[in-house]
N, C-alpha and C positions, 0 to 999 in steps of 0.2 A: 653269769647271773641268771637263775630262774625267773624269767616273766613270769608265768602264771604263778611261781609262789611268791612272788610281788607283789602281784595282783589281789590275789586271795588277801594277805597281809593288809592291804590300801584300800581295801573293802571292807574288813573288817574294822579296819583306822577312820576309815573315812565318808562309812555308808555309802550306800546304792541309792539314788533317787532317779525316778524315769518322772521326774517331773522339773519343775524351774519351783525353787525356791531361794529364801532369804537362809542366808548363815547365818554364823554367832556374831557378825560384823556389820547383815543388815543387807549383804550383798549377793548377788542375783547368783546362782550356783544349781550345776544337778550333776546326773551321774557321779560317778565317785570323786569327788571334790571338786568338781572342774567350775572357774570362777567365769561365768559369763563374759565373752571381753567382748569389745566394738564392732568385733572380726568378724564374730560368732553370726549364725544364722538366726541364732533364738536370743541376741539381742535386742530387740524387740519385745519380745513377746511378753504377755504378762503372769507374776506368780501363779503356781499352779498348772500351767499349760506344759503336758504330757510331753514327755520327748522320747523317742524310740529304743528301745535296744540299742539298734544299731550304730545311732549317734552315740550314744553313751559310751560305746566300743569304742568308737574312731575317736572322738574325744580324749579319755581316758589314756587309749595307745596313744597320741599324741602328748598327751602331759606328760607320762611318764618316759618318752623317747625325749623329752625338756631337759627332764629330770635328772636321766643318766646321762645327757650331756653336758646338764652342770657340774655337776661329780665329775667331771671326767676334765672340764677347768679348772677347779677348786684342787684337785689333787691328782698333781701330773704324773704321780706312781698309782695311779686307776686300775692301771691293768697287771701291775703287782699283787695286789688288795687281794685276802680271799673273797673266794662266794660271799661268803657269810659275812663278811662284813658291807661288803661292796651292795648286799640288799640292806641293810642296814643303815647305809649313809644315800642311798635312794630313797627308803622313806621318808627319813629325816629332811632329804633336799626337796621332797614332794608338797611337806609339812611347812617347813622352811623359808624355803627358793635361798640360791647363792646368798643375796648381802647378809643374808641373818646367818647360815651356816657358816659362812666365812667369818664371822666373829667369834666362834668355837675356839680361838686362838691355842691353848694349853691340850685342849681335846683331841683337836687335826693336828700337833707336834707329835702326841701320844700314837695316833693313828699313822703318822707318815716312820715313828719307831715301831712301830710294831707290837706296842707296850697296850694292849686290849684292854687292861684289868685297868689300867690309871684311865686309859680314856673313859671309861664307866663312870670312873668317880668323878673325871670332869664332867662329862656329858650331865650327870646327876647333878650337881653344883650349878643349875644356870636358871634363868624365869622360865626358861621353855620346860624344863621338867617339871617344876612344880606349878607349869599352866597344863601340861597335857595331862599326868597323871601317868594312868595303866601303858598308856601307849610306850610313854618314853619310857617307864620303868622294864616293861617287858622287852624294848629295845638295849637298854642299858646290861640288861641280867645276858642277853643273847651277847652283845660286845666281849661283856668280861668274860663266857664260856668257849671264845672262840680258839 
């Protein structure tokens, strides 16, 4: 799998913020998607307070090192997967996390056969497509041309 064009991908999905803000949930979040937790050091702090590059880095390499170890639970032919797909169900589980993509039931059958073009059409058939839009669409088009 390409980290950086992951990355690139999850930045564009997910915006860059070098500050602490509220999401569409209300909940404390910066750098690229990263959901403030108890753990966190900018637990504390309040909206708007600047946080560095460098966090945003470490951060971010941390979620996404989550991320490809959920994928990597979720479907124990991981390292079967192409590339292309195998960044694909990393965004998805970034967007996601396990319990929701593990309910893709018809989508991950389609993905562990190898059948690209039906997982599309599942993938496409669920709230989460028609919650995300462009993302999931341009995720879905990339599935079915792999």
């Amino acid at each position: 799998m390409n980290i950086e064009r992951v990355q690139r991908q999850l930045e564009l999905d997910e915006g860059v913020e070098h500050r602490i803000y509220h999401d569409h949930l209300g909940l404390a979040t910066f750098g690229i998607g990263h959901l403030v937790l108890t753990s966190d050091p900018e637990f504390s702090l309040e909206i708007g307070t600047p946080v560095t590059p460098e966090r945003v880095a470490t951060a971010f390499a941390e979620d996404l090192a989550i991320a490809e170890n959920e994928c990597k639970v979720l479907y124990y032919f991981w390292e079967e997967l192409p590339e292309e797909v195998q960044e694909i169900l990393v965004n998805m589980m970034f967007n996601l996390g396990r319990p929701r993509l593990s309910k893709f039931k018809k989508m991950n059958a389609h993905i562990e056969d190898e059948n690209w073009r039906c997982a599309a059409v599942e993938g496409r058939d669920s709230r989460w497509y028609r919650q995300v839009g462009q993302r999931a669409e341009r995720l879905m088009v990339r599935m079915e041309n792999v």
